[in-house]
C-alpha positions in Angstrom: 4.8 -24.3 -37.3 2.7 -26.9 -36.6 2.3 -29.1 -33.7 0.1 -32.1 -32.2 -0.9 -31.3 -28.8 -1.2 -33.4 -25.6 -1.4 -32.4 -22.3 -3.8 -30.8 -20.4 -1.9 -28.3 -18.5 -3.2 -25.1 -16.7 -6.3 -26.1 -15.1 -7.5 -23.3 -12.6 -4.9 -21.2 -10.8 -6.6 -21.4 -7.8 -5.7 -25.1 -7.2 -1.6 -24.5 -7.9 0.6 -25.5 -5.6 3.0 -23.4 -3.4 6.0 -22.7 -5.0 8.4 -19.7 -4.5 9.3 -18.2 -1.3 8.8 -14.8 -0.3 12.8 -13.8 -0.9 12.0 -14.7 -4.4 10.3 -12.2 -5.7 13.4 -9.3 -4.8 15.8 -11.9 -6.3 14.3 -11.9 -9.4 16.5 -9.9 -12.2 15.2 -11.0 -15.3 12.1 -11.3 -17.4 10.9 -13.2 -20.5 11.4 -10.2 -22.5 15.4 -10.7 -21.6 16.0 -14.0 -24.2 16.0 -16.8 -21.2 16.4 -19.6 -23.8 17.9 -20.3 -27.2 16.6 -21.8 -30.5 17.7 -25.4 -30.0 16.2 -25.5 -26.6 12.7 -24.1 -27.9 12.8 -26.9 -30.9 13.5 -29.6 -28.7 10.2 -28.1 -26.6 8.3 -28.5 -30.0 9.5 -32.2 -30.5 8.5 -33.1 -26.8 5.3 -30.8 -26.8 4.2 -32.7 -30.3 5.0 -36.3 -28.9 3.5 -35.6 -25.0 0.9 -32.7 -25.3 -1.6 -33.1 -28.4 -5.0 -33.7 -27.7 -5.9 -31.3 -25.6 -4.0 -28.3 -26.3 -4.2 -28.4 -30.3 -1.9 -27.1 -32.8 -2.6 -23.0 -32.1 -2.2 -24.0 -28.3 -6.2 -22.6 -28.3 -6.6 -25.5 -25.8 -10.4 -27.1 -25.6 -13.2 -26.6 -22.8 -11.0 -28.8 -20.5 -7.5 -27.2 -21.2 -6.7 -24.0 -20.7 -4.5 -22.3 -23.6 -1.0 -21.7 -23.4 -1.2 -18.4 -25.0 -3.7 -15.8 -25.5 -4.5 -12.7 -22.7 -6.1 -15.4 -20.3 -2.8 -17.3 -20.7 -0.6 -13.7 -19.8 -2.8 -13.0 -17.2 -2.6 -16.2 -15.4 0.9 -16.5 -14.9 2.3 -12.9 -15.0 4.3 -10.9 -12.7 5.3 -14.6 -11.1 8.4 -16.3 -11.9 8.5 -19.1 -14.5 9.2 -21.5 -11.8 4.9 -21.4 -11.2 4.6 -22.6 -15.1 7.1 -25.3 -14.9 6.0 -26.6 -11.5 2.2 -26.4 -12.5 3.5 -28.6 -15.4 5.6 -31.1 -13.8 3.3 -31.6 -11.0 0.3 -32.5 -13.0 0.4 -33.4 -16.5 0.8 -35.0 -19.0 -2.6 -36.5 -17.8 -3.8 -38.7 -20.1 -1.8 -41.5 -19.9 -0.5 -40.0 -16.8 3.3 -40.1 -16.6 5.9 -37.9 -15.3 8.6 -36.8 -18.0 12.0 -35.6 -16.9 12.6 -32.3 -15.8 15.0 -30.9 -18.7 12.1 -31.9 -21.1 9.6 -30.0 -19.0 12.3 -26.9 -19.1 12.2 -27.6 -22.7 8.6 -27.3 -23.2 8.3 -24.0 -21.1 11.1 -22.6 -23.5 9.1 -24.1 -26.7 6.0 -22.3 -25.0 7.9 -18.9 -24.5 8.6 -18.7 -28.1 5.1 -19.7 -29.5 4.3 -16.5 -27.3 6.6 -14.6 -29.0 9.2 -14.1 -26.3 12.4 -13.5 -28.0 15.6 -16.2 -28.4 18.3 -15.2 -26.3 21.9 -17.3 -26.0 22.1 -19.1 -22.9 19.5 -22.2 -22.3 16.8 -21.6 -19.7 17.3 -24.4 -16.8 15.5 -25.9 -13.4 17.8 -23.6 -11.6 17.0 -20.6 -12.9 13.6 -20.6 -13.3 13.2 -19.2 -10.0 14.9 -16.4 -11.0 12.9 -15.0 -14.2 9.7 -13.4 -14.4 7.2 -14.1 -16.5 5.8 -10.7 -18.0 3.3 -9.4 -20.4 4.9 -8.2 -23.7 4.7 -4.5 -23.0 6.7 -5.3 -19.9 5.9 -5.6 -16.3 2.5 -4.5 -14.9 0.4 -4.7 -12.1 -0.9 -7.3 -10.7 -4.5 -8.3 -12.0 -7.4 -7.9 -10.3 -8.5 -11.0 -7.6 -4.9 -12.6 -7.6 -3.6 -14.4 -4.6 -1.1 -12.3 -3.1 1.5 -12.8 -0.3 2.5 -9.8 1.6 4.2 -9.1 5.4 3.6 -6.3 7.4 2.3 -5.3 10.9 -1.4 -6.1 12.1 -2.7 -2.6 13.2 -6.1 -1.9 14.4 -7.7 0.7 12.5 -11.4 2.2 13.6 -14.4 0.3 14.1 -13.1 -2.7 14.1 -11.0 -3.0 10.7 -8.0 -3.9 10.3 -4.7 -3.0 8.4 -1.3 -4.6 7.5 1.1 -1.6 7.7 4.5 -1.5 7.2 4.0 -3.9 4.2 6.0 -5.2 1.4 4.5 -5.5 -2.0 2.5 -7.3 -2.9 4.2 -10.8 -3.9 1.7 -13.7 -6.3 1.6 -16.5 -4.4 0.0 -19.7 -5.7 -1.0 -21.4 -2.2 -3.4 -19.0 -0.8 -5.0 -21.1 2.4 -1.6 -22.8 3.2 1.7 -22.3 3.9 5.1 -23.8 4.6 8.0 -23.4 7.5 10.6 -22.6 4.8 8.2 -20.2 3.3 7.1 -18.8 6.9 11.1 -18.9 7.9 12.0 -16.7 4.8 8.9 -14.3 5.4 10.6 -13.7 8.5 13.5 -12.4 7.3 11.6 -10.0 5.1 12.1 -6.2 5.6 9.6 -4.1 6.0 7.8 -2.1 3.4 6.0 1.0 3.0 2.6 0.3 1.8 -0.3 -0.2 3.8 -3.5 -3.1 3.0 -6.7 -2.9 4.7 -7.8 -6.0 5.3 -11.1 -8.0 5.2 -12.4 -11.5 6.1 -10.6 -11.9 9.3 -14.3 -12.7 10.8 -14.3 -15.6 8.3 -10.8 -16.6 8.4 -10.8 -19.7 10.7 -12.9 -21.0 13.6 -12.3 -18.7 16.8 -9.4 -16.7 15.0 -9.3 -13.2 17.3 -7.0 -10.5 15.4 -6.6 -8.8 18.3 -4.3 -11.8 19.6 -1.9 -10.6 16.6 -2.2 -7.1 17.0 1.0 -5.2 16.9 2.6 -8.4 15.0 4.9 -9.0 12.6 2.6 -11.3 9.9 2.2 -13.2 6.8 -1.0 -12.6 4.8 -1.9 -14.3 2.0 -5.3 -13.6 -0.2 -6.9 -12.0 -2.9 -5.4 -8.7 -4.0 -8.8 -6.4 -4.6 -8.3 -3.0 -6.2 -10.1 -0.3 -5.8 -10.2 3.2 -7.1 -9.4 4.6 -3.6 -6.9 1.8 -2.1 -6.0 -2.1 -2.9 -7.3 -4.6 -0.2 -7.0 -7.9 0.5 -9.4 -10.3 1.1 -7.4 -12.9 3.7 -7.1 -16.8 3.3 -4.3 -17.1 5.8 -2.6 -15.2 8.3 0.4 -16.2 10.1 2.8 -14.4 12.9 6.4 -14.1 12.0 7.2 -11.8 15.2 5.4 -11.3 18.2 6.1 -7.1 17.5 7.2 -5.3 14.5 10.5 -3.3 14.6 
């Protein structure tokens, strides 16, 4: 197969936008691995990915020093365990660059599906489309795993004081990739809200740097949003905060 590429998508992760909301990670049923798009979809994807995406991204999808590739580990590790909604809308948001034009959102559907296969993701029967995005997951080939090292997480739970002056989430969800990790929005805080509880527990560092005159100890005992780099270690995972925001002024 061979294709002319053009656009110069995936720059770095750390400037994506925000995109799914916190309910959107339990709603999620399928994966790449399930066959989220069919044959004709993907070759339509290689016609628009040939005619919109060639110099930057090349004919192996290798990419260049200013384009990230769209396959390869760093390519799996970027967007995994997220669903493909965070490919489509990094996509549609920003590229093609050069000349910089927006193309329709089925075509941009297209090329995600045309990308999937190049992967190696298998065909399935029914096309992949804007409204289901949301709902699939993109995974590694060996199947779900956890989340890398350093990504920017979202997780709610209750701010607990621990000893000397740390500080824990307790009563936490899992840990949920979130592309916006210094900002936030009220349908995003609204559906946090309505998050159960979990059963894991984060320690949590960088509240000292968080924001000018930020005091935890005004949101002790709440019911939060924390977003921030997930940071494993061989005796707990951490997170380094960005952004923390109450939900509840207590925690059931």
């Amino acid at each position: 197969m061979t294709v002319r590429v053009s656009f110069a998508l995936l720059t770095c992760v750390w400037s994506t936008a925000a995109i799914a909301g916190a309910g959107e990670q339990a709603g999620r049923t399928r994966t790449v691995l399930d066959g989220v798009y069919t044959q004709a979809q993907a070759e339509r994807g290689l016609k628009a990915y040939t005619e919109n995406c060639a110099r930057c991204h090349r004919d192996d999808l290798r990419g260049n020093p200013e384009a990230m590739a769209l396959t390869g580990a760093r390519f799996t590790e970027t967007w995994r365990e997220d669903s493909l909604f965070s490919l489509f809308d990094h996509m549609a948001t920003r590229m093609p660059r050069e000349p910089r034009t927006t193309l329709p959102t089925p075509v941009y559907v297209d090329i995600v599906a045309f990308i999937l296969q190049f992967n190696g993701y298998p065909v399935g029967n029914e096309e992949l489309t804007a409204d289901n995005l949301k709902a699939v997951t993109f995974v590694d080939k060996g199947g779900p795993q956890p989340l890398p090292n350093l990504a920017i997480v979202r997780v709610v739970g209750c701010l607990t004081p621990g000893e000397k002056g740390a500080w824990r989430l307790t009563n936490a969800t899992e840990a949920a990739r979130d592309r916006a990790g210094r900002s936030t929005t009220p349908e995003e805080l609204r559906v946090s809200g309505e998050a159960s509880l979990g059963e894991r527990a984060f320690p949590l560092q960088n509240l000292e740097f968080l924001r000018e005159g930020f005091m935890p100890e005004a949101y002790s005992g709440h019911k939060v949003q924390v977003k921030g780099a997930l940071v494993r270690r061989q005796t707990d995972e951490r997170i380094t905060v960005t952004s923390l925001e109450t939900l509840a002024t207590s925690c059931p």
